[in-house]
LUMMI-456884 format. One record per residue (C-alpha): residue in one letter; x negated, y negated, z negated; residue number from 1. Coordinates in nm, 4 decimals, padded with zeros to 6 digits. Layout:
residues N
<atom><type>A</type><c1>X</c1><c2>Y</c2><c3>Z</c3><seq>NUM</seq></atom>
...
end
This chain:
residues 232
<atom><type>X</type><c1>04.4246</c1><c2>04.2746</c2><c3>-00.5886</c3><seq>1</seq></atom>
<atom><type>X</type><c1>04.1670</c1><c2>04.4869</c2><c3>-00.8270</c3><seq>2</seq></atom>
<atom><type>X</type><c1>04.1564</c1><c2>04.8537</c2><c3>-00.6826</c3><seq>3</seq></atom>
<atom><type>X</type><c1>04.2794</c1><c2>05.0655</c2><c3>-00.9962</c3><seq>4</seq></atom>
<atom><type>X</type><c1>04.0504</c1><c2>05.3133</c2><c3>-01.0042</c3><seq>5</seq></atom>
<atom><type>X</type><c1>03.7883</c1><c2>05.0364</c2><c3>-01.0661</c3><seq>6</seq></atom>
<atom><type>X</type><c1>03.9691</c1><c2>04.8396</c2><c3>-01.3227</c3><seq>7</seq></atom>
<atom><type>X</type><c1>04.3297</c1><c2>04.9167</c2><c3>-01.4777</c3><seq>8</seq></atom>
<atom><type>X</type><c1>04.4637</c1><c2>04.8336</c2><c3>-01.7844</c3><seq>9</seq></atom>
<atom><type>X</type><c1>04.7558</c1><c2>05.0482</c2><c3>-01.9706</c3><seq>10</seq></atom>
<atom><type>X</type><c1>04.9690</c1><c2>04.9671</c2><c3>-02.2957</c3><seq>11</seq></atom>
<atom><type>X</type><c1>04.9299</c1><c2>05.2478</c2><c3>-02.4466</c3><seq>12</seq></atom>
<atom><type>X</type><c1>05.0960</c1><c2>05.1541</c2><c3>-02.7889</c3><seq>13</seq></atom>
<atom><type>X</type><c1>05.3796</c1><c2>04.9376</c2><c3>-02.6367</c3><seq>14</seq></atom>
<atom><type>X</type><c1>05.2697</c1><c2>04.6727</c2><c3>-02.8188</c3><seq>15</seq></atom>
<atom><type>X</type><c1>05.1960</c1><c2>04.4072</c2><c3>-02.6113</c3><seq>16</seq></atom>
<atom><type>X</type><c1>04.8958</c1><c2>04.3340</c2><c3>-02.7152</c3><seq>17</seq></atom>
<atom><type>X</type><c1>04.5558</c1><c2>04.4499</c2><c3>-02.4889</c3><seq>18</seq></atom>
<atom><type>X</type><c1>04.3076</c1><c2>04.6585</c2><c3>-02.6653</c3><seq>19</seq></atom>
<atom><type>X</type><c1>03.9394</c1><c2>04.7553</c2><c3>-02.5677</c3><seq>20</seq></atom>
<atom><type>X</type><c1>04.0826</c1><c2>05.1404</c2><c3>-02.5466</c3><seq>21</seq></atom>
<atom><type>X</type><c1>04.3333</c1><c2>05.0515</c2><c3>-02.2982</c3><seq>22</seq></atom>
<atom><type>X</type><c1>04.0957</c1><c2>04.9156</c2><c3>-02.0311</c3><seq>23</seq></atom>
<atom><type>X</type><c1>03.9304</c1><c2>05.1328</c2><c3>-01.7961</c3><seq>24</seq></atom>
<atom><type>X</type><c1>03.6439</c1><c2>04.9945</c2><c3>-01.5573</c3><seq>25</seq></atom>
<atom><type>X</type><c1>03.4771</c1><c2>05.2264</c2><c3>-01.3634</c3><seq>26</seq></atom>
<atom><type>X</type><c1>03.1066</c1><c2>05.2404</c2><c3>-01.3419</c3><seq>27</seq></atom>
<atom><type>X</type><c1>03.0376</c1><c2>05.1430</c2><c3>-01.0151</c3><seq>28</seq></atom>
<atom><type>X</type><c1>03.1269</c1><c2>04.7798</c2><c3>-01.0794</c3><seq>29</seq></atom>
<atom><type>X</type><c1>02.9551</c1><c2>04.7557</c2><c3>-01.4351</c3><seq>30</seq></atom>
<atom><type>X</type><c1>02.6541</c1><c2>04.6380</c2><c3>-01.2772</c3><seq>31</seq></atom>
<atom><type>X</type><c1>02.8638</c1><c2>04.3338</c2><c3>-01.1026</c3><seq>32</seq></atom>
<atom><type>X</type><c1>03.0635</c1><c2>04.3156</c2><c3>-01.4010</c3><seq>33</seq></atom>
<atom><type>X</type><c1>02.7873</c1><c2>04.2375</c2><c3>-01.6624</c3><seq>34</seq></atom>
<atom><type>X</type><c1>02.7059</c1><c2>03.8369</c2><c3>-01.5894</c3><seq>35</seq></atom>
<atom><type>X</type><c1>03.0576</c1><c2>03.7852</c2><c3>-01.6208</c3><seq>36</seq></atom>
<atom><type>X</type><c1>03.0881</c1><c2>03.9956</c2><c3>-01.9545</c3><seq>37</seq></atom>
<atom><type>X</type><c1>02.7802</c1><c2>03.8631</c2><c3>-02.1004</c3><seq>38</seq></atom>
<atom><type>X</type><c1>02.9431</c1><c2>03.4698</c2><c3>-02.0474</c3><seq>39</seq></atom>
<atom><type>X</type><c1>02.6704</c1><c2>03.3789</c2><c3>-01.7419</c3><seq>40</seq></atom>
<atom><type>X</type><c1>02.7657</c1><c2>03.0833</c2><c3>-01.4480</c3><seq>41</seq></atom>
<atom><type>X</type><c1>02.9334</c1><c2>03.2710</c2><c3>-01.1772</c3><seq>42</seq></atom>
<atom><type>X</type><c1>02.6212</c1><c2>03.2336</c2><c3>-00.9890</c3><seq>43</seq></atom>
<atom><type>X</type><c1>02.4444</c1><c2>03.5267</c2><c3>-01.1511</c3><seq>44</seq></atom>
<atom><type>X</type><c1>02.7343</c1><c2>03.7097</c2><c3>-01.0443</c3><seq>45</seq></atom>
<atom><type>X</type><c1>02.7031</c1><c2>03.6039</c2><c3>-00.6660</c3><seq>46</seq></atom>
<atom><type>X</type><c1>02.3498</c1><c2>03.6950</c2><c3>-00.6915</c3><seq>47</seq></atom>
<atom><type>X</type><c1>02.3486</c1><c2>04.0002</c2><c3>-00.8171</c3><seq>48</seq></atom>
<atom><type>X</type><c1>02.6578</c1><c2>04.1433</c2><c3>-00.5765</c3><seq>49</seq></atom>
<atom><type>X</type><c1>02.4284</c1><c2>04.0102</c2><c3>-00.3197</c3><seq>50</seq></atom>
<atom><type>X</type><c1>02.1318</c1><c2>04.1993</c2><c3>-00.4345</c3><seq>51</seq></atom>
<atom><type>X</type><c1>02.3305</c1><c2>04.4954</c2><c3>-00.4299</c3><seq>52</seq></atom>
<atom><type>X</type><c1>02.4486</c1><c2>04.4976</c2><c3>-00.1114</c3><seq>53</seq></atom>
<atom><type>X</type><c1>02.1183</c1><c2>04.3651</c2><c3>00.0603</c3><seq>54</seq></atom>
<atom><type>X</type><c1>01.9756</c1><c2>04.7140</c2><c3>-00.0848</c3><seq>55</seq></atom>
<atom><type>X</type><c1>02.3030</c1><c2>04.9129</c2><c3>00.0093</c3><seq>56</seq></atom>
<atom><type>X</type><c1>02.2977</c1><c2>04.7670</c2><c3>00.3850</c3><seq>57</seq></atom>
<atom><type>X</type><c1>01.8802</c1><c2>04.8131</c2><c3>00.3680</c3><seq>58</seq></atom>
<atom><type>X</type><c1>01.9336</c1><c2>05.1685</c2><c3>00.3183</c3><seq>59</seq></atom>
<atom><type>X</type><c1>02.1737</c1><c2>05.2729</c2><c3>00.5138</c3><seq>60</seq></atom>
<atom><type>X</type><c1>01.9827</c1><c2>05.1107</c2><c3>00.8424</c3><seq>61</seq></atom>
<atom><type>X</type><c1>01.6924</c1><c2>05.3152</c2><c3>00.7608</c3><seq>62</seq></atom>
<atom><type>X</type><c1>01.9053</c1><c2>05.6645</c2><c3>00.6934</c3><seq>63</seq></atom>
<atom><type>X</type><c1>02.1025</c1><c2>05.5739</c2><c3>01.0225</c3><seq>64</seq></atom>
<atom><type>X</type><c1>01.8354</c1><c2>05.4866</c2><c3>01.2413</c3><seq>65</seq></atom>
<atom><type>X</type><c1>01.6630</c1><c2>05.7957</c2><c3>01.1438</c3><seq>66</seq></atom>
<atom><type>X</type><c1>01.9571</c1><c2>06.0797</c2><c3>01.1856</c3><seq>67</seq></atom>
<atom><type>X</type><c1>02.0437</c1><c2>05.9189</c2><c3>01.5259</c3><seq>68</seq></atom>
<atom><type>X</type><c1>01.6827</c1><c2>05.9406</c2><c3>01.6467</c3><seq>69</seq></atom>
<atom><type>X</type><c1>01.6534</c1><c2>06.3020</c2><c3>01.4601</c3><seq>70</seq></atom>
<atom><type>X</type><c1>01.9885</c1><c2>06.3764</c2><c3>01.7048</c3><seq>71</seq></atom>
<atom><type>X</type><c1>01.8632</c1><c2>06.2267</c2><c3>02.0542</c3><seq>72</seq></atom>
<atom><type>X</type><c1>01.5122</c1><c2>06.2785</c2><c3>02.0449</c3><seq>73</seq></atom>
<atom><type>X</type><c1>01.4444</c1><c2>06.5922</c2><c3>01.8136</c3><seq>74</seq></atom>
<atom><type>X</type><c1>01.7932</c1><c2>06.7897</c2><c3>01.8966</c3><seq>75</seq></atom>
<atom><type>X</type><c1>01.8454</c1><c2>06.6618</c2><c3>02.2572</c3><seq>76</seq></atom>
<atom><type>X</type><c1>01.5004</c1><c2>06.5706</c2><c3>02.4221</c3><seq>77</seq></atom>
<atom><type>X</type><c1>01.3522</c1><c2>06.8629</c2><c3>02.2540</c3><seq>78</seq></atom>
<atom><type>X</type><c1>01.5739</c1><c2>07.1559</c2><c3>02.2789</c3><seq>79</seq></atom>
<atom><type>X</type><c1>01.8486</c1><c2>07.0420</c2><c3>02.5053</c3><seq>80</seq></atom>
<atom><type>X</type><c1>01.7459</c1><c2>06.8077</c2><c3>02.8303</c3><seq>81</seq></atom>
<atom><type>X</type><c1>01.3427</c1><c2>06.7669</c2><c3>02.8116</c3><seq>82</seq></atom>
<atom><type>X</type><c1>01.3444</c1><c2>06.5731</c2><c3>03.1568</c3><seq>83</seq></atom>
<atom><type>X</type><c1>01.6161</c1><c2>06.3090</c2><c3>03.0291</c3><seq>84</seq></atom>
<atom><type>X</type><c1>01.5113</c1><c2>05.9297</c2><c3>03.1449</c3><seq>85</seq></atom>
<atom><type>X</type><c1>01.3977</c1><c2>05.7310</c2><c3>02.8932</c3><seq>86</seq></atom>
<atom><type>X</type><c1>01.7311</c1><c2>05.4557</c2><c3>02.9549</c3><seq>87</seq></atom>
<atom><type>X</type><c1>01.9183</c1><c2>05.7701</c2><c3>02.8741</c3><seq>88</seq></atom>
<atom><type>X</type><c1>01.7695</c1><c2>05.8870</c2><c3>02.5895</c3><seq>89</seq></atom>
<atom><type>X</type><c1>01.7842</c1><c2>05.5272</c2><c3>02.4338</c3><seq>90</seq></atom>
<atom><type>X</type><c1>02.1388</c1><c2>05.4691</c2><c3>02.5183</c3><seq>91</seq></atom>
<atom><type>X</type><c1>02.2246</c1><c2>05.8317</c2><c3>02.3265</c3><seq>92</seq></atom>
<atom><type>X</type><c1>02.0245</c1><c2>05.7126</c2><c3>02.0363</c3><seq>93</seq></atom>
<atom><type>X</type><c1>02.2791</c1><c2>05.3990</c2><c3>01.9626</c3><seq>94</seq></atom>
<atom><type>X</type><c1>02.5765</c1><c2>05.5878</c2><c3>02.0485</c3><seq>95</seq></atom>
<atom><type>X</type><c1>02.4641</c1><c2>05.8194</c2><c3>01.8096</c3><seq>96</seq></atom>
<atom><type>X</type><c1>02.4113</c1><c2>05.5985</c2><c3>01.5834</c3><seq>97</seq></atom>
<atom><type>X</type><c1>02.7385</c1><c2>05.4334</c2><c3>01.5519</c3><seq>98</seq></atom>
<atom><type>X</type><c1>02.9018</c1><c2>05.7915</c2><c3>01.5421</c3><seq>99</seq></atom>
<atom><type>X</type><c1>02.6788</c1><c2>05.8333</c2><c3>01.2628</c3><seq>100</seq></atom>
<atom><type>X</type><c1>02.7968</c1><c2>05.5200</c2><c3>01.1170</c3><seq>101</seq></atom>
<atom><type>X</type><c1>03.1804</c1><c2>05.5537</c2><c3>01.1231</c3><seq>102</seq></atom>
<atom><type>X</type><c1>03.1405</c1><c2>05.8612</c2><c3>00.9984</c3><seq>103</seq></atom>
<atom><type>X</type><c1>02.9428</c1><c2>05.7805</c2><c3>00.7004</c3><seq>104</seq></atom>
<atom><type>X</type><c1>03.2122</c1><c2>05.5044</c2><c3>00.6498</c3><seq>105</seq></atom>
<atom><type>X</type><c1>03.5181</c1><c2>05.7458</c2><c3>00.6937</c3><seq>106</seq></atom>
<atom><type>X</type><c1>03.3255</c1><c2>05.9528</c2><c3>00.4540</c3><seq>107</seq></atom>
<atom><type>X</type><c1>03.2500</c1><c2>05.6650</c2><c3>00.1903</c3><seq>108</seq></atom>
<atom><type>X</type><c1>03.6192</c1><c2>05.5470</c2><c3>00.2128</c3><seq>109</seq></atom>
<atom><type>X</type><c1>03.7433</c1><c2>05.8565</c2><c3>00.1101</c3><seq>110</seq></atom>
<atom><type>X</type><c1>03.5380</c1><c2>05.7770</c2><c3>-00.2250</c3><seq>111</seq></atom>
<atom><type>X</type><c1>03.5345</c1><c2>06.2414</c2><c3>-00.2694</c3><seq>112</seq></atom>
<atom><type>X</type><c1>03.2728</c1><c2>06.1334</c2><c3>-00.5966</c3><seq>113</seq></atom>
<atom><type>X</type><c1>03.0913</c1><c2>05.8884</c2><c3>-00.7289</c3><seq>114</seq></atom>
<atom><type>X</type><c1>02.7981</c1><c2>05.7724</c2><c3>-00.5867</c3><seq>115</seq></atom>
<atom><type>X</type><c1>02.5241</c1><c2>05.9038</c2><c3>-00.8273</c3><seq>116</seq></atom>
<atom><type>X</type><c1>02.6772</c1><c2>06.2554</c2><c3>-00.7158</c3><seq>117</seq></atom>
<atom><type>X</type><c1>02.6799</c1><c2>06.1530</c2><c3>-00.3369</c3><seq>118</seq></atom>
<atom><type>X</type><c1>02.2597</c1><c2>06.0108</c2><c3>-00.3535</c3><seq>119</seq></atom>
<atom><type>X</type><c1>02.1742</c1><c2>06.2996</c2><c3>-00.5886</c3><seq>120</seq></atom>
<atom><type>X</type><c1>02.3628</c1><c2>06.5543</c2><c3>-00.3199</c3><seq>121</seq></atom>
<atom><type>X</type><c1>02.1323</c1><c2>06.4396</c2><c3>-00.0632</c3><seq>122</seq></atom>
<atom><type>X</type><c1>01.8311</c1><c2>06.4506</c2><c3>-00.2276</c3><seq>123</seq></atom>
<atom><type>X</type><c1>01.8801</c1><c2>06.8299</c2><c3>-00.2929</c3><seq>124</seq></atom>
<atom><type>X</type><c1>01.9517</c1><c2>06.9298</c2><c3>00.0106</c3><seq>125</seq></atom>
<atom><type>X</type><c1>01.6943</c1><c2>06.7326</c2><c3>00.1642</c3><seq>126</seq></atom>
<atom><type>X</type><c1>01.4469</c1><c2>06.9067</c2><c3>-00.0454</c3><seq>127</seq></atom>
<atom><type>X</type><c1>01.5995</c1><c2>07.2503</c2><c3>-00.0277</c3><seq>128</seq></atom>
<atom><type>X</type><c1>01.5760</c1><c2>07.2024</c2><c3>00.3685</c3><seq>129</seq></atom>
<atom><type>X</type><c1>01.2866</c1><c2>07.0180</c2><c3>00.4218</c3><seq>130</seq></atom>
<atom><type>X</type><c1>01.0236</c1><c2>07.0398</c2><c3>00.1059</c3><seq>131</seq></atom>
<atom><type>X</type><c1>00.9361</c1><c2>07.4144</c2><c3>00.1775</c3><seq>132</seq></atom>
<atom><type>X</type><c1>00.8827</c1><c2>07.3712</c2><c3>00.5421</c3><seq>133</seq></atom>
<atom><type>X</type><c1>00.7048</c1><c2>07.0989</c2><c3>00.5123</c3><seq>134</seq></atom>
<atom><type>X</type><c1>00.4590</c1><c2>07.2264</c2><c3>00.2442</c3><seq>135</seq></atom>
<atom><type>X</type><c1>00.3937</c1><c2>07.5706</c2><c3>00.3835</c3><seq>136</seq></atom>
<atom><type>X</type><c1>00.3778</c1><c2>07.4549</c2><c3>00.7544</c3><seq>137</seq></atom>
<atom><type>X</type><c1>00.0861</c1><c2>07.1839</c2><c3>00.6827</c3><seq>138</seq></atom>
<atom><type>X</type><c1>-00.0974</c1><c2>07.4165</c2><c3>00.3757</c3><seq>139</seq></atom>
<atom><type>X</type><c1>-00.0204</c1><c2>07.7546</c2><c3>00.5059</c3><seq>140</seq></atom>
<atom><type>X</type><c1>-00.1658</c1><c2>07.8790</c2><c3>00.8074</c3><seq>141</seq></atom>
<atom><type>X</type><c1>00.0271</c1><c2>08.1617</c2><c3>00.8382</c3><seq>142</seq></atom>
<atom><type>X</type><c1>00.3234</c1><c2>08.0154</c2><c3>00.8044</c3><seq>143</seq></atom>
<atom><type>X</type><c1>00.5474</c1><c2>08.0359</c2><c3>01.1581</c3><seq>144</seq></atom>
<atom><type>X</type><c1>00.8147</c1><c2>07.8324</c2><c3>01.3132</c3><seq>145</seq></atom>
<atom><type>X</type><c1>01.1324</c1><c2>08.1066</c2><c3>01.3354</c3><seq>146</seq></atom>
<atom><type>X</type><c1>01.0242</c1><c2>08.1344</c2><c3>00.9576</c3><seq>147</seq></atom>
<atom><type>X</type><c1>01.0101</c1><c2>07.7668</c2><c3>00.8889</c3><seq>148</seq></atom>
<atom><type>X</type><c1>01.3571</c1><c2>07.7549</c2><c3>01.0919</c3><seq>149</seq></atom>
<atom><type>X</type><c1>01.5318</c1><c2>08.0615</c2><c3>00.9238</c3><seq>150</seq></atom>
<atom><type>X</type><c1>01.3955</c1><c2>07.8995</c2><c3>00.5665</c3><seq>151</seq></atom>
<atom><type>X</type><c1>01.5660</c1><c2>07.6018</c2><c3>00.6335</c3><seq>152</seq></atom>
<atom><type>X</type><c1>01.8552</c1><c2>07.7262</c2><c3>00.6849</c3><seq>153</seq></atom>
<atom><type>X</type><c1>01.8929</c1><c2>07.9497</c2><c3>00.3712</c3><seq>154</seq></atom>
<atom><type>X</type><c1>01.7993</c1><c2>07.6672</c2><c3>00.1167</c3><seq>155</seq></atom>
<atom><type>X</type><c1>02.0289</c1><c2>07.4283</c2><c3>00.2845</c3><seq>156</seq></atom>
<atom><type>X</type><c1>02.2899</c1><c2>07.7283</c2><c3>00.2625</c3><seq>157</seq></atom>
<atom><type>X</type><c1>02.1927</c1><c2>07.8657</c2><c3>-00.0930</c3><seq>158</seq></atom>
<atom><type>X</type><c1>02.2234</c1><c2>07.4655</c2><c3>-00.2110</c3><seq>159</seq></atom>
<atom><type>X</type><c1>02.5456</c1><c2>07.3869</c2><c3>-00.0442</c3><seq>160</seq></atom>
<atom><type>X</type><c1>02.7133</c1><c2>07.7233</c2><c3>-00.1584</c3><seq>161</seq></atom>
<atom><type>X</type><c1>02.6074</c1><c2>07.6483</c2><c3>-00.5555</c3><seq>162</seq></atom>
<atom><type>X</type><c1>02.7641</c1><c2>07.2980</c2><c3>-00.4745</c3><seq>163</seq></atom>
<atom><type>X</type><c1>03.1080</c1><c2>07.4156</c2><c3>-00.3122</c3><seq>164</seq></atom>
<atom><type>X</type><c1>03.1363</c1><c2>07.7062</c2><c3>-00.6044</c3><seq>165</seq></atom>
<atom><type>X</type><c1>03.1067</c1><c2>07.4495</c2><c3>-00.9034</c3><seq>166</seq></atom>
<atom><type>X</type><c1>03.1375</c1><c2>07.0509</c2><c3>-00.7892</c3><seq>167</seq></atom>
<atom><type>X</type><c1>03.5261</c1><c2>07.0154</c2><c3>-00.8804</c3><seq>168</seq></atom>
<atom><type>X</type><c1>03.6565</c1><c2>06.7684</c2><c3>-00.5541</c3><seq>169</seq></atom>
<atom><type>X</type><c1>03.4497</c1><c2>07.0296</c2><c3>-00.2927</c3><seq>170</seq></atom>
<atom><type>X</type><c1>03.6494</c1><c2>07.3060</c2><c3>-00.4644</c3><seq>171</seq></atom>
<atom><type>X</type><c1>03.9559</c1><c2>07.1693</c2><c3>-00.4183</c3><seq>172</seq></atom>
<atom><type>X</type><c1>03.8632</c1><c2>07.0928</c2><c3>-00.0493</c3><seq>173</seq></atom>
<atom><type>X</type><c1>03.8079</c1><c2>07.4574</c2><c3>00.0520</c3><seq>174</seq></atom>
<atom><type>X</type><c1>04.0785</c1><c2>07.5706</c2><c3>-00.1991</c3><seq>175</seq></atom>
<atom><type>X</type><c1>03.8356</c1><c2>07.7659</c2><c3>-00.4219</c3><seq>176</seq></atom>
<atom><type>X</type><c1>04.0531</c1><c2>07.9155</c2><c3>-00.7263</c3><seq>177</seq></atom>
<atom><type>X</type><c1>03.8443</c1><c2>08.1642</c2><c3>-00.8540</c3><seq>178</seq></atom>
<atom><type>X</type><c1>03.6688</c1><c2>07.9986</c2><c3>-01.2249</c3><seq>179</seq></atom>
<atom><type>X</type><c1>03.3450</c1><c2>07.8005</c2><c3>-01.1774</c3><seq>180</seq></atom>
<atom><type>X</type><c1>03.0280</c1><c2>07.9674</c2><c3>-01.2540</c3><seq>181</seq></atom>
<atom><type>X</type><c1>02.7498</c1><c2>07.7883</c2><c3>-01.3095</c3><seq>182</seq></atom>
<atom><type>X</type><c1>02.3970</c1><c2>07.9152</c2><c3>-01.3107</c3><seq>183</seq></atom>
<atom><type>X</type><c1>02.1679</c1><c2>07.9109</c2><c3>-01.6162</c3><seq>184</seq></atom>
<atom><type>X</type><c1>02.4077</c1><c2>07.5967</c2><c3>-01.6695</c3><seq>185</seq></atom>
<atom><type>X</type><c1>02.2536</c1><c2>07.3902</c2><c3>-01.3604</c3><seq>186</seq></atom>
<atom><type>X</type><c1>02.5312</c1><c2>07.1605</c2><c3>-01.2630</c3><seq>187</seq></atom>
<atom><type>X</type><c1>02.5988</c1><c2>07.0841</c2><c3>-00.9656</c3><seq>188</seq></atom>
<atom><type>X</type><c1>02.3945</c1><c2>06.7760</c2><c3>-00.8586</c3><seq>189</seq></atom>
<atom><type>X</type><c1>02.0946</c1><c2>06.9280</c2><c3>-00.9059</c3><seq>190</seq></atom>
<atom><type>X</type><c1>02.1424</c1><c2>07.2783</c2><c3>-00.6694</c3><seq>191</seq></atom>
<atom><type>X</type><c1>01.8428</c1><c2>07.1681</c2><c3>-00.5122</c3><seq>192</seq></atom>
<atom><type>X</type><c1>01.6677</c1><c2>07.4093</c2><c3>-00.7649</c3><seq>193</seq></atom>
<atom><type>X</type><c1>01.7811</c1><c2>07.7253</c2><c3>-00.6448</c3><seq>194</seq></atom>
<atom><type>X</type><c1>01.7742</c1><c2>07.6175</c2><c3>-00.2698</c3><seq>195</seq></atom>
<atom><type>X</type><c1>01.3908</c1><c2>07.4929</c2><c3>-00.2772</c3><seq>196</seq></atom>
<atom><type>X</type><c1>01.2830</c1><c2>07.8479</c2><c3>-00.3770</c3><seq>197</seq></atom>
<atom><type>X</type><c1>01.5012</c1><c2>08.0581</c2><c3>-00.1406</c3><seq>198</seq></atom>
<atom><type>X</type><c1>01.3409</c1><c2>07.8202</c2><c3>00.1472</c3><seq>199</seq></atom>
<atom><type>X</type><c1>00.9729</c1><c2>07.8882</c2><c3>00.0238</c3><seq>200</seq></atom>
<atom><type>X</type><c1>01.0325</c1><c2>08.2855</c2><c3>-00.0163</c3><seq>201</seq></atom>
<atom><type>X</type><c1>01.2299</c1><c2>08.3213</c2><c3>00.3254</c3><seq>202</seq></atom>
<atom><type>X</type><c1>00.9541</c1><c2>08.1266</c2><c3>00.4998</c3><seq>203</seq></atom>
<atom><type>X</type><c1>00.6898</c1><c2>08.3695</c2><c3>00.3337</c3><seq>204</seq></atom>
<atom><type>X</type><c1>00.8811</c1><c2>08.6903</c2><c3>00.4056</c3><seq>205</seq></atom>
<atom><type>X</type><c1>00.9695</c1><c2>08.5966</c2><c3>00.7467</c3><seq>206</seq></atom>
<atom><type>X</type><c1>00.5928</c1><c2>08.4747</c2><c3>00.8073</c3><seq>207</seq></atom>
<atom><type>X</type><c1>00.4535</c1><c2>08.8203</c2><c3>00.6942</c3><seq>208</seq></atom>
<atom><type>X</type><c1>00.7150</c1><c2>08.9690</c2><c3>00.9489</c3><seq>209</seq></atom>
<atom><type>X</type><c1>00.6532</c1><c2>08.7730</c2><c3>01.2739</c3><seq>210</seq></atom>
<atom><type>X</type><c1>00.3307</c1><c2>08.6837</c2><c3>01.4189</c3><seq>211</seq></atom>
<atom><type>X</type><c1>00.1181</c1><c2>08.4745</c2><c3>01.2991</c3><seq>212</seq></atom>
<atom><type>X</type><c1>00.0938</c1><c2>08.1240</c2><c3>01.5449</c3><seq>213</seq></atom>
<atom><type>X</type><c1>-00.1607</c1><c2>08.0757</c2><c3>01.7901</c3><seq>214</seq></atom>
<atom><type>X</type><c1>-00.4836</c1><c2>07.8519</c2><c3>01.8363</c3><seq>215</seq></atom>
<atom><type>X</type><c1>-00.2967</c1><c2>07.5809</c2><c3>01.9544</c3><seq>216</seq></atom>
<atom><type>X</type><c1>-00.0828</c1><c2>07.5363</c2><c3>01.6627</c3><seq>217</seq></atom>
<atom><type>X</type><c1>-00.3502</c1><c2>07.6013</c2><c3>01.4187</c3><seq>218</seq></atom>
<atom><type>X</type><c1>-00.5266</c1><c2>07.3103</c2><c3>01.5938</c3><seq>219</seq></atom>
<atom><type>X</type><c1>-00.2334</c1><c2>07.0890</c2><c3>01.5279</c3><seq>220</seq></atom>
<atom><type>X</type><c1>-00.2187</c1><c2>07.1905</c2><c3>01.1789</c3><seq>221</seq></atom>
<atom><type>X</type><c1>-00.5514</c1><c2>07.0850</c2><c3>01.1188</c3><seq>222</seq></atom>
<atom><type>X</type><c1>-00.5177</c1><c2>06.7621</c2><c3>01.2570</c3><seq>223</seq></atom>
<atom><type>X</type><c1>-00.2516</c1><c2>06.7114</c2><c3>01.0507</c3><seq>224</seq></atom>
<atom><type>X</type><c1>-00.4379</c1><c2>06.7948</c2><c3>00.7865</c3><seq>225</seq></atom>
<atom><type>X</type><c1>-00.7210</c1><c2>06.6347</c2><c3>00.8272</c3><seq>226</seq></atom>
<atom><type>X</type><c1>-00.6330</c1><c2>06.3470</c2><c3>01.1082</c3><seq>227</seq></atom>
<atom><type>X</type><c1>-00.9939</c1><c2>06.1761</c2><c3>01.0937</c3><seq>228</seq></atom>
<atom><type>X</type><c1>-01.1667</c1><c2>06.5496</c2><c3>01.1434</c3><seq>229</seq></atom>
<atom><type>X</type><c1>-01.2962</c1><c2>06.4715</c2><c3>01.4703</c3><seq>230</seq></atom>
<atom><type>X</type><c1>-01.4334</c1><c2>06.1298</c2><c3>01.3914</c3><seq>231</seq></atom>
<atom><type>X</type><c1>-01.6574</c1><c2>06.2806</c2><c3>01.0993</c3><seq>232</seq></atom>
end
């Protein structure tokens, strides 16, 4: 049985007769879809679904591995339990990972958009989280953690706000009524835009306020930098 929303057919005149306008396939199974359209052996077919998913199930291993380390050794080893036993920390990191997992599957099931929506969402927020901390804390020396922190948080904000006020399905999910806005006609998968800049001019303005880091973290900055310094 063909899911509908990937490939349905309707009479629309009554007339028994199917019509190119009266068949809808979705995009996300053109790709699959072509070989057989295009009159190739059903092999080309296999192949291709299999290339597909060997990059799907590629990816995914790499984005889980690294939010379930992020979680048990950046978030708890770091900030929560800094004494934690190595078994322990290990054992965190894979049941993190397979909450991670089921999650991102309960998530995908629920098919809220389509997936150039879901990989272009991620991409802006991780640049509206990450790109300004990441450029101002390595080429910046004035540049402080609370402000690298604080900036994080308002691009990831600024980005996800633009994307709940205007993307249609998050709308109806929080039951936003009010008309959709957008700015200087920047849809929705790209609200990266506004939320890289409100990261790079909260990290400034909170850098200028607090005090500026000490030797130590200079030093590490510099390494960073330059990571063959010392054997010049």
């Amino acid at each position: 049985k063909v899911d509908p929303s990937l490939l349905s057919v309707s009479d629309v005149n009554q007339d028994g007769i199917l019509q190119l306008n009266e068949m809808s396939i979705s995009g996300d199974i053109m790709v699959l879809a072509m070989p057989e359209i295009g009159g190739m052996p059903y092999v080309v077919s296999a192949l291709v679904a299999a290339g597909g998913l060997a990059a799907a199930l590629s990816t995914a291993d790499g984005l889980l591995l690294t939010v379930a380390n992020a979680l048990s050794h950046d978030l708890y080893y770091k900030m929560i339990d800094p004494n934690a036993s190595t078994a322990r920390r290990v054992a965190l990191s894979k049941m993190l990972l397979l909450v991670v997992a089921l999650a991102a599957s309960y998530v995908a099931s629920q098919r809220p958009a389509d997936i150039l929506f879901l990989v272009s969402a991620a991409f802006s927020f991780a640049a509206a989280a990450f790109f300004p901390a990441l450029t101002l804390g390595i080429f910046w020396g004035r540049a402080t953690g609370v402000a690298a922190s604080l900036g994080m948080v308002a691009g990831l904000g600024t980005t996800a706000y633009y994307m709940v006020m205007t993307q249609p399905w998050l709308r109806a999910t929080f039951g936003i009524t009010a008309p959709v806005q957008l700015w200087w006609d920047i849809q929705p998968i790209s609200a990266g835009l506004f939320g890289v800049p409100v990261g790079f001019a909260v990290i400034v303005l909170v850098s200028l306020l607090t005090p500026r880091p000490g030797p130590p973290i200079e030093r590490l900055v510099q390494y960073i930098r330059y990571p063959n310094l010392k054997g010049d």
